[in-house]
Every structure is written in C-alpha cells, then in structure tokens.
C-alpha positions in Angstrom: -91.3 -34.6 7.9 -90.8 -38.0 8.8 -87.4 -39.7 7.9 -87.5 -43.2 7.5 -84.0 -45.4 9.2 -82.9 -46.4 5.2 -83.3 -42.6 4.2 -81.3 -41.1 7.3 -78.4 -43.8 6.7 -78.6 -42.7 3.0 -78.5 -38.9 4.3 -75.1 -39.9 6.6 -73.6 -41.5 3.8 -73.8 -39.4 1.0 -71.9 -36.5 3.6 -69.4 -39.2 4.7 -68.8 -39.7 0.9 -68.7 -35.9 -0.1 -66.0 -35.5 3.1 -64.2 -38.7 1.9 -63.8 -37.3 -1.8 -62.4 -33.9 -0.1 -60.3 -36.0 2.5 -58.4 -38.5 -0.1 -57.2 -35.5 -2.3 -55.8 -34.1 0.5 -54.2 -37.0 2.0 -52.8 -38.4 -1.8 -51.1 -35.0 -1.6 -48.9 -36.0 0.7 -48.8 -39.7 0.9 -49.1 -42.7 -1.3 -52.2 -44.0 -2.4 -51.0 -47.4 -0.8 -50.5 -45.7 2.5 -53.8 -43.7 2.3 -55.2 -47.1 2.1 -53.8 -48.9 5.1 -54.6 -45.7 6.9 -58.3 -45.9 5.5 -58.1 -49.4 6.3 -57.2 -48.2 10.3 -59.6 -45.7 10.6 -62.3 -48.2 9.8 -61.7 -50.3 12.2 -61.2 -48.3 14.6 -64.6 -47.9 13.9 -66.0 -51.2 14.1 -66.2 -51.8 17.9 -69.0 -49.2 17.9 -71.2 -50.3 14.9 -70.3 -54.0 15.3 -73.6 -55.9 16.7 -71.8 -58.6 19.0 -73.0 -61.3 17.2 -70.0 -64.4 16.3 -68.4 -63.9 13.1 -68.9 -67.6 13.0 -72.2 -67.5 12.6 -72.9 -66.5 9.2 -72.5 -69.0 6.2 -69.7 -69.6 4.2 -71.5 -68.1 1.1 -72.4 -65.3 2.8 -69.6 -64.5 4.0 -67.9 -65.2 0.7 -69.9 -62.5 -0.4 -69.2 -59.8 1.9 -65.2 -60.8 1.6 -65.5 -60.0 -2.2 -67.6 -57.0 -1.2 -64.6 -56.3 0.9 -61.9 -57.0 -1.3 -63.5 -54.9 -4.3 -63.8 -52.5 -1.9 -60.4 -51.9 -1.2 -59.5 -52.0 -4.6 -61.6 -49.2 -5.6 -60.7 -46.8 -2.6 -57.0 -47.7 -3.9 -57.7 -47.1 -7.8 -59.4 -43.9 -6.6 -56.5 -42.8 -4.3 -54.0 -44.1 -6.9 -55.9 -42.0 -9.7 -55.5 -38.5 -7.0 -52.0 -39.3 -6.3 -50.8 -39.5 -10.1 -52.6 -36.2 -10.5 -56.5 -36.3 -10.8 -58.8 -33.8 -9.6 -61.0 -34.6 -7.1 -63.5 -32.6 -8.3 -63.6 -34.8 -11.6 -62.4 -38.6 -9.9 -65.0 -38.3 -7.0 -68.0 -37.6 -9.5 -66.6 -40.0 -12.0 -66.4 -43.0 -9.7 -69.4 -41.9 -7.9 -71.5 -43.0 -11.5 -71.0 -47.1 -10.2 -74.5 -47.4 -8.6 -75.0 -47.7 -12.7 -72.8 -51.1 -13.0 -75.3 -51.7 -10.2 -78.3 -50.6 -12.4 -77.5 -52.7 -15.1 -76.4 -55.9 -13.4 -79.7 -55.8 -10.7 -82.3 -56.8 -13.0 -80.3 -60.1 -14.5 -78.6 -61.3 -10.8 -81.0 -60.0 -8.4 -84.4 -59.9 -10.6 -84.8 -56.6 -9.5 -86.9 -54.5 -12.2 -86.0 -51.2 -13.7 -88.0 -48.2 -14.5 -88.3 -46.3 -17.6 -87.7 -43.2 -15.3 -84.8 -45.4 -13.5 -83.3 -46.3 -16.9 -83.2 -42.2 -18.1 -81.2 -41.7 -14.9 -78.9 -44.4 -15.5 -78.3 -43.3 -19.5 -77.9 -40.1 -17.9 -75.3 -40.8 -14.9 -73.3 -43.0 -17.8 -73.4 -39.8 -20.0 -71.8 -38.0 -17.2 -69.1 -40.2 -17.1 -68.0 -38.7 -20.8 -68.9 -35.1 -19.5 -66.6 -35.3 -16.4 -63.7 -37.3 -18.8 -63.6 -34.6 -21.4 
C-alpha cells in the first residue's frame, strides 16, 4: 500500500491530536488553562527550528501573512477555550470529540469562501458530525 505525503501528514496528525486531547486533561489538572497555553505555546517553538524551511519571514505578502496570523491567533484561542473548558471540569473524553466536529464550520463555509463543492455523501457526514455535537453535549 502506497501512502501518499498529504495522507501520512494526516496519519501523524490525527495521533498528535488523540495524544494532545489525553495530554491537556492531564496538564489542566494541575495548572491553569493560561499556563497550559504558554507552555503549549513553548513546546511549539521549540519545535520550529526543525520544521521551519529557511526561507525569510519577509518574503511572504502582507495578506498572506495576515492570514496565517488570524490562523494563529484563532488558534490559540481555541487550544485556550479547550484547556479552559478541562480545567473548569470537562471531560476529555467529551471536550476533545466535541471540538474535534470544527472541520464542519469548515464544511459549511468552503463552498461560499473557497468555491470548494460539497458532496451529497460529504454533506451526510457533516449533518452527522453536527449531530454528534448534541450526542456528546447530552
């Protein structure tokens, strides 16, 4: 079986993700979710000096990197709203699943932003990941 490079990144981060759910809980246990964050924040770059390419940080445009910022920023708020959510007594085995359903703001957005299109197949997945949501909640 041949795996393509998008499927083996997909493959590394859904197990980084199912660690990280694991990982948060434990670390909310005993610290605040604003100090599980800066030390998220740390442990990702210490990362960066292996995965960054080299190239200047200059060289991008301003919209683009615009975009990733926001990415960023939205980022960070979300691994604190999930942290936060653990520390004031959420289980990770239903605030992991839960926020794991927001490819499906994805889903719905894509097709008007991006003019990406949508299967019927693709839509029952999304109707079912948003009925999850309710599932999980209850």
């Amino acid at each position: 079986m041949h795996l393509t490079a998008w499927l083996m990144f997909t493959i590394l981060a859904l197990v980084c993700f199912g660690v990280v759910g694991l990982l948060q809980k434990l670390s909310t246990d005993l610290v605040s979710a604003e100090s599980a964050l800066v030390w998220l924040s740390v442990g990702f770059l210490l990362l960066q000096p292996f995965l960054y390419p080299g190239r200047s940080l200059l060289h991008y445009s301003a919209r683009n990197v615009a975009f990733v910022f926001a990415a960023g920023v939205c980022n960070a708020l979300g691994s604190w709203a999930v942290l936060a959510a653990m520390k004031c007594g959420g289980k990770a085995s239903v605030v992991v699943p839960l926020t794991a359903v927001y490819p499906s703001v994805v889903c719905l957005v894509a097709p008007l932003l991006l003019h990406e299109h949508i299967s019927a197949l693709q839509g029952i997945g999304i109707v079912c990941g948003l009925g999850a949501i309710f599932l999980l909640a209850s």
